[in-house]
N, C-alpha and C positions, 0 to 999 in steps of 0.2 A: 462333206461329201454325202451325197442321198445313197439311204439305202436303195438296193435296182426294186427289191420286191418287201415294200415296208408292210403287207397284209401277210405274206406267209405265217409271221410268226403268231398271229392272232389267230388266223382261219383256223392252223391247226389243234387249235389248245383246245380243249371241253369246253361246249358251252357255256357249263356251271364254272370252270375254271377262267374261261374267259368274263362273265359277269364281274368277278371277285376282283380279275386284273384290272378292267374299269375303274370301281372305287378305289383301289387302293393308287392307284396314279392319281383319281381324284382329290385324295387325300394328300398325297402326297404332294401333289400341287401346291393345296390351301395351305399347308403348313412352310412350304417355300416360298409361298408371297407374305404369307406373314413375317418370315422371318426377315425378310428381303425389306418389308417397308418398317418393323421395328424389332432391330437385332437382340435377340438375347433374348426376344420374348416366348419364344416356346419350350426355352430351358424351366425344370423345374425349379422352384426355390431351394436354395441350401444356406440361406441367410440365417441373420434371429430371429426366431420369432416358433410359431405353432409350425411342425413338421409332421408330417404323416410316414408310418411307419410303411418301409419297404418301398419308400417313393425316393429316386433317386438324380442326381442333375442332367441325368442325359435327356435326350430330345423324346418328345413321341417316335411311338415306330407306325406309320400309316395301317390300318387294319387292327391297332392294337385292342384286345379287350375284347372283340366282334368275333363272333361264329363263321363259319364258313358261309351259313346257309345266310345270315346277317348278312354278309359281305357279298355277296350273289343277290340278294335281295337289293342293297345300298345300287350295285355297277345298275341294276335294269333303272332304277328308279333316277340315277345318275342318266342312263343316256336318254331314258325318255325326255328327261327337262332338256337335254341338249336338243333333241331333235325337236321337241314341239313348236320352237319359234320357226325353224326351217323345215315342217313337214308339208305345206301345201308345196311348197318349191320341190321339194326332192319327189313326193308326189305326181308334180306335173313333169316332171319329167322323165320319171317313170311311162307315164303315157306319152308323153311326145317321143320318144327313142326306149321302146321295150328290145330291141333288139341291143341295146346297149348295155341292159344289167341283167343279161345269162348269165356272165360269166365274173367271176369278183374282179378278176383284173379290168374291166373294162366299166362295170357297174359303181365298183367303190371312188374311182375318181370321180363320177359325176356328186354322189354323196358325199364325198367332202369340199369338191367344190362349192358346194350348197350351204357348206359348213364353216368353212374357213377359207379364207384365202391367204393365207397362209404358208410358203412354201421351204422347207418340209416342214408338213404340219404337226402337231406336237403328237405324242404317243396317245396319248387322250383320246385326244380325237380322230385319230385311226382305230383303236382298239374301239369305240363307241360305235363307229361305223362300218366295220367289222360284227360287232355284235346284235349293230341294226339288222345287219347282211344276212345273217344266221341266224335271225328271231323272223324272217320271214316278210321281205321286204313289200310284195304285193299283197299279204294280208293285213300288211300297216299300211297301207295303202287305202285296202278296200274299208280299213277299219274308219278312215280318215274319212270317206265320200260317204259310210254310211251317219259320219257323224253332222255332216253339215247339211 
């Protein structure tokens, strides 16, 4: 069952705290496809052989070892690579329908349309387009026509 309002819980977090939740889903991702296509392989070693003190068999923890400011750093640099393949798209349609994205309920479907099709789309890429939403979506916009 779809959540009714899957952006509330984004829009409302801190910016800096929504950055962070980016990577660490991102993170959290790669480590579930890895495990997915060869199981057992994110497990640390507890075989024979050379062992590292204080390393133990359990999994990564996504965010593990990274600062805060690291992880807020990681989620922007995370969604820019997400949005740059679809930023002339989400761009034009910025201009063809600005009365569409006043408002995030009505704006963030267009930019995940653009994003995924997807439906429901993963958390990923809500929280990314959420974060697009909140970094300021017509001066990535305007960043984008000064750049071409």
């Amino acid at each position: 069952m779809a959540r009714k309002d899957p952006y509330r819980l984004y829009l409302e977090m801190p910016e800096d705290e929504l950055e962070r939740q980016v990577a660490l889903l991102y993170e959290g991702g790669l480590l579930e496809l890895q495990e997915r296509m060869h199981p057992g392989s994110t497990l640390r070693p507890t075989g024979p052989g050379i062992h590292i003190q204080g390393a133990s068999g359990q999994r990564p923890v996504p965010g593990q070892g990274e600062t805060p400011a690291e992880l807020a750093a990681h989620g922007r640099k995370v969604m820019t690579a997400m949005m740059a393949p679809v930023r002339p798209m989400i761009c034009r349609e910025v201009r063809a329908h600005p009365d569409d994205f006043q408002a995030p309920s009505s704006g963030l479907p267009h930019i995940l349309d653009c994003l995924t099709r997807v439906r429901p789309p993963d958390d990923l890429f809500v929280a990314a387009a959420c974060l697009l939403w909140r970094s300021g979506l017509r001066e990535w916009c305007a960043g984008a026509e000064a750049e071409a």
